[in-house]
C-alpha atoms as a printed R data frame, in Angstrom:
    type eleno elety resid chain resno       x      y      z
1   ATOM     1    CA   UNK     A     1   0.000  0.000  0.000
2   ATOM     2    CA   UNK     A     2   1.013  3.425 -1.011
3   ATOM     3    CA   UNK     A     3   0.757  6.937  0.282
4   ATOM     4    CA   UNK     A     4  -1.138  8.444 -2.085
5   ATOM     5    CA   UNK     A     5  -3.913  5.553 -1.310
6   ATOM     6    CA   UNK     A     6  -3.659  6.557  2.611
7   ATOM     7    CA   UNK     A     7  -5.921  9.570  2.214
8   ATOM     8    CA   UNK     A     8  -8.684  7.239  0.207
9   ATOM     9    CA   UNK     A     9  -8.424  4.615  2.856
10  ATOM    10    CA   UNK     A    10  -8.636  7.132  5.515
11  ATOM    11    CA   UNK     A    11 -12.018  8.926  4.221
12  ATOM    12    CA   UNK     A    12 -13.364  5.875  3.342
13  ATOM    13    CA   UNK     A    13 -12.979  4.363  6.907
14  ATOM    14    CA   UNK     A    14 -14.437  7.969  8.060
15  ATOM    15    CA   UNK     A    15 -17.609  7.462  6.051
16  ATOM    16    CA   UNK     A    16 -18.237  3.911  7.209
17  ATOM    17    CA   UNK     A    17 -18.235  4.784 10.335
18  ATOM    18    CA   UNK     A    18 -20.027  7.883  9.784
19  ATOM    19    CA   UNK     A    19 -23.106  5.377  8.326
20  ATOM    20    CA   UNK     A    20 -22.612  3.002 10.922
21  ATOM    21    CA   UNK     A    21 -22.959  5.468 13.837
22  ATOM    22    CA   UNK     A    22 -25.844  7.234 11.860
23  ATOM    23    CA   UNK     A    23 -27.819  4.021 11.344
24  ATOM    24    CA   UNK     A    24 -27.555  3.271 15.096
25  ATOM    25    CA   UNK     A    25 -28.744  6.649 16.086
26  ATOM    26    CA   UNK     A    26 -31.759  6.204 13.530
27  ATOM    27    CA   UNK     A    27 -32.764  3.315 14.715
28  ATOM    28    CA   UNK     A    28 -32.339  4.261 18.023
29  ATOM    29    CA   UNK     A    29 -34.791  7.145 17.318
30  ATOM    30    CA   UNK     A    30 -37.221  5.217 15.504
31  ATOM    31    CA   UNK     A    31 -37.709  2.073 18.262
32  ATOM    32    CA   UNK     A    32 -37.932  4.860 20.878
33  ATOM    33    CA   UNK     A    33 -40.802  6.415 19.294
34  ATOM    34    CA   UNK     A    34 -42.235  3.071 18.681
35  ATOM    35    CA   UNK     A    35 -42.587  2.446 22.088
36  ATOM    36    CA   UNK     A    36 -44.278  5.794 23.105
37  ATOM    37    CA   UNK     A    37 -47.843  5.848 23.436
38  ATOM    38    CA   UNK     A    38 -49.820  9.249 23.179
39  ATOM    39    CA   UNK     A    39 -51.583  9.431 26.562
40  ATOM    40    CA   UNK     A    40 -55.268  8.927 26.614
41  ATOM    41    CA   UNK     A    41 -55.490 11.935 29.162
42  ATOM    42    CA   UNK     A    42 -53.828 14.869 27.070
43  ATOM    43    CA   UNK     A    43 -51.657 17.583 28.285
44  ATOM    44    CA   UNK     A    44 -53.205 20.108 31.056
45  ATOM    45    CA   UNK     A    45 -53.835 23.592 29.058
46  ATOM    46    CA   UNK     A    46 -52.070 26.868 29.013
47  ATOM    47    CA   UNK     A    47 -55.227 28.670 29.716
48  ATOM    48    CA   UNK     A    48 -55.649 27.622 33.048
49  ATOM    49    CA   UNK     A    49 -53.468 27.910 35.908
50  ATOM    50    CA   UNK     A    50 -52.226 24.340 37.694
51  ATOM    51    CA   UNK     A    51 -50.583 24.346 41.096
52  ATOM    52    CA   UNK     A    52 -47.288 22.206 41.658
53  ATOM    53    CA   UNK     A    53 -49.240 19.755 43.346
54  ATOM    54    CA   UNK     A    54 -51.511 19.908 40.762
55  ATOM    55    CA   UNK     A    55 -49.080 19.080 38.028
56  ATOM    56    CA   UNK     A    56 -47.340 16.579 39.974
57  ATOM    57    CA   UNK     A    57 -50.492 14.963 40.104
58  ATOM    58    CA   UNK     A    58 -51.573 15.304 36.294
59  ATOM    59    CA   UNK     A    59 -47.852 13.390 35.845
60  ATOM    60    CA   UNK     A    60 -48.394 10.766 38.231
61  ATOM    61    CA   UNK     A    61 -52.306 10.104 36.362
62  ATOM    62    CA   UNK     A    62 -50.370 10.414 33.040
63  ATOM    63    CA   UNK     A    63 -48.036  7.440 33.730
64  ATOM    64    CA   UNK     A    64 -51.328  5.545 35.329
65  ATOM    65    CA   UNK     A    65 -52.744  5.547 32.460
66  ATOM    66    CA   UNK     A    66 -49.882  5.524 29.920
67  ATOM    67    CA   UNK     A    67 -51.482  2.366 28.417
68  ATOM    68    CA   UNK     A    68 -55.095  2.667 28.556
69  ATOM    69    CA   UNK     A    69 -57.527  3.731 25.529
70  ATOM    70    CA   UNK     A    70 -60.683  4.797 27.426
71  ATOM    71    CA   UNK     A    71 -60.830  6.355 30.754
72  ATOM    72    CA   UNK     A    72 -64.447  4.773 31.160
73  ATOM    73    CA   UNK     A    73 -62.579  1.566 31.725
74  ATOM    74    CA   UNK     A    74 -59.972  2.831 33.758
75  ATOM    75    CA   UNK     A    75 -59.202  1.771 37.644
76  ATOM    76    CA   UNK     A    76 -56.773  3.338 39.242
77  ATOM    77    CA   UNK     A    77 -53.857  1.222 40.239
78  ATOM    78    CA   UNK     A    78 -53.052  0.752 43.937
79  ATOM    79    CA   UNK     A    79 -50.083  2.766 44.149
80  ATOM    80    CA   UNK     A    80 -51.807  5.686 42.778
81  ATOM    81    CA   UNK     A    81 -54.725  5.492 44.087
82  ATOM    82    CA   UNK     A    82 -52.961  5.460 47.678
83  ATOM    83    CA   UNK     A    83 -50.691  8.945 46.932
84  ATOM    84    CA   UNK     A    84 -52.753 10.670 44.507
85  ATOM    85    CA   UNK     A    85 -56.035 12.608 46.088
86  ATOM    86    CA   UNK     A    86 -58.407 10.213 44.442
87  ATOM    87    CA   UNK     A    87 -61.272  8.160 46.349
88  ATOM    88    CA   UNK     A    88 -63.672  6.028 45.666
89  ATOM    89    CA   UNK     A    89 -67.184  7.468 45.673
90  ATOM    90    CA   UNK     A    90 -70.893  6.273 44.923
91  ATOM    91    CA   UNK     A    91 -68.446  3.914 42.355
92  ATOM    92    CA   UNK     A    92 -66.221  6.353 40.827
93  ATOM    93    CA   UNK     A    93 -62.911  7.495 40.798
94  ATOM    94    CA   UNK     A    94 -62.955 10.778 41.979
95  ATOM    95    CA   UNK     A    95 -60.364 13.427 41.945
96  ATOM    96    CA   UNK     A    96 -60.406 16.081 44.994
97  ATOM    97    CA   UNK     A    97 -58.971 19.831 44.794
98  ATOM    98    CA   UNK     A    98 -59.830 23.537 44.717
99  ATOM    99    CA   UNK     A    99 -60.696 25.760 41.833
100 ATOM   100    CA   UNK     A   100 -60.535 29.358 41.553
101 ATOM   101    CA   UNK     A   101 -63.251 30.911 39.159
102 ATOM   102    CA   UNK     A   102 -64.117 33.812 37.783
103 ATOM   103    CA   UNK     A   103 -68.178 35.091 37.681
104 ATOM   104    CA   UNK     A   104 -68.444 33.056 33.586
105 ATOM   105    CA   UNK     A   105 -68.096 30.126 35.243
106 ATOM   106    CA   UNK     A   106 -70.417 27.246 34.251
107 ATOM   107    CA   UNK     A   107 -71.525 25.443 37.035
108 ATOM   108    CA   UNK     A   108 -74.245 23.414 35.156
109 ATOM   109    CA   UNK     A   109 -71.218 22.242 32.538
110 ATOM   110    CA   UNK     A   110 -69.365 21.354 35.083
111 ATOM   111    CA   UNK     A   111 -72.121 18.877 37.626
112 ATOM   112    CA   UNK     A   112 -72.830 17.794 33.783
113 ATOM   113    CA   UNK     A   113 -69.911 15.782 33.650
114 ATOM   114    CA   UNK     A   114 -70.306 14.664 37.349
115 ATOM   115    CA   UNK     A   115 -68.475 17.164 39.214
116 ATOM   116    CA   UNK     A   116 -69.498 18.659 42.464
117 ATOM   117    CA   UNK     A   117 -68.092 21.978 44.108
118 ATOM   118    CA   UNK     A   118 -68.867 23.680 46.916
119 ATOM   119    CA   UNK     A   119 -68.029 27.535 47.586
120 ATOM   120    CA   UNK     A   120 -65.899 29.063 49.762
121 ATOM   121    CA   UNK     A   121 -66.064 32.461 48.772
122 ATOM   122    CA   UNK     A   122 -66.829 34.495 45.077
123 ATOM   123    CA   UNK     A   123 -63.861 33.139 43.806
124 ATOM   124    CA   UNK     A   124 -62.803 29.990 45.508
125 ATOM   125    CA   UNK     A   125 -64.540 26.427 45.679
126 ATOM   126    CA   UNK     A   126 -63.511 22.867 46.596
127 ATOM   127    CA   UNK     A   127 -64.415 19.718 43.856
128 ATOM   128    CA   UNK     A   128 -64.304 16.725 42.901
129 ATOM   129    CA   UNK     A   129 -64.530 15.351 39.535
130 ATOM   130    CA   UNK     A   130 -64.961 11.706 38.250
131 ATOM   131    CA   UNK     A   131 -61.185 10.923 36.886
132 ATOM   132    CA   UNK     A   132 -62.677  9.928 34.061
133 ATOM   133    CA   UNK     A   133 -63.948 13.139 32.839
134 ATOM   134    CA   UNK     A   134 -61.382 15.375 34.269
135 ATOM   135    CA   UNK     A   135 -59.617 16.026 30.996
136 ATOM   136    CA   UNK     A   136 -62.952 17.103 29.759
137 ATOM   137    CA   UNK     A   137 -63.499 19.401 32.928
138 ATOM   138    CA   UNK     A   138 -60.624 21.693 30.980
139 ATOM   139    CA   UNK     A   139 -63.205 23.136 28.352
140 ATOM   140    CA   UNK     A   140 -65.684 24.325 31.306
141 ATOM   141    CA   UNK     A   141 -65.887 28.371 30.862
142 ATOM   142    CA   UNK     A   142 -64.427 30.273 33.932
143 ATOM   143    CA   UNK     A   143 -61.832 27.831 35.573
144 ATOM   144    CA   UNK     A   144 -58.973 30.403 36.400
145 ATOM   145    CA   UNK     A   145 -56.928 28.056 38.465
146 ATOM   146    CA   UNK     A   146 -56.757 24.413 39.677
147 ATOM   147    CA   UNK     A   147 -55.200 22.646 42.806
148 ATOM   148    CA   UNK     A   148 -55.015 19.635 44.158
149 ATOM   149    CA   UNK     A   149 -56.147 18.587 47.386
150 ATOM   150    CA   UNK     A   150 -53.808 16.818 49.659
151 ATOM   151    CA   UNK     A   151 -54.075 13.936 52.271
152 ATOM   152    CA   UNK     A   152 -54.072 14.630 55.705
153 ATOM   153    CA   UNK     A   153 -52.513 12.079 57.646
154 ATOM   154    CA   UNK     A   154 -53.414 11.823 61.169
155 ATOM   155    CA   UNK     A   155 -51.030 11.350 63.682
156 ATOM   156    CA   UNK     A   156 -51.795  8.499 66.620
157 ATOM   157    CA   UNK     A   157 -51.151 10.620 69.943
């Protein structure tokens, strides 16, 4: 072998392994985007305000659900049924928290889908929703902001 065939070798090497690496990376890209599956519940919207706890919630429901294709069928699993503020009432999944609302709000929309809140003041109320129809509860006029409630744990004396 020659000099002058060096630099030929040497670029040719360079673009082999250029393809090689390339080709992994591809079909690294494509099998991890295989896997994915677009979650049944959505993403929370920018229109409405969500509390940390609110959000850390929405996450933790996200990944609970990560594999199923209709919330009517869907039971909480144990683990997040016992951190997340979700109970079991009249037969439903429901999720617990505290809205702030503006005077558009539309409470008949919102016991439509199964929710109940109760006032504090003009602008505050506590709910609860049926999981199931919480990503729906997003389109109700006059939501301003959304928190989750949060267990209280009682401590033995």
């Amino acid at each position: 072998m020659t000099h002058t065939h060096l630099p030929t070798i040497l670029a040719a090497a360079v673009i082999a392994i250029s393809l090689i690496f390339s080709s992994c990376n591809c079909q690294k890209s494509v099998s991890g985007t295989a896997n994915q599956t677009k979650s049944v519940i959505g993403e929370l919207p920018t229109h409405i305000t969500f509390s940390n706890s609110f959000r850390a919630f929405w996450d933790d429901f996200a990944r609970d659900t990560r594999h199923v294709r209709d919330l009517d069928k869907y039971k909480p699993s144990d683990d997040f049924a016992a951190t997340a503020p979700v109970s079991l009432l009249d037969g439903a999944y429901v999720v617990s928290g505290y809205l702030t609302i503006d005077d558009t709000f539309d409470a008949d929309a919102f016991k439509a889908l199964g929710g109940e809140y109760n006032r504090i003041d003009a602008t505050t109320a506590t709910f609860k929703m049926p999981l199931k129809r919480l990503p729906e509860m997003w389109q109700i006029r006059g939501i301003v902001s959304v928190e989750a409630a949060t267990r209280v744990h009682l401590r033995k004396r």
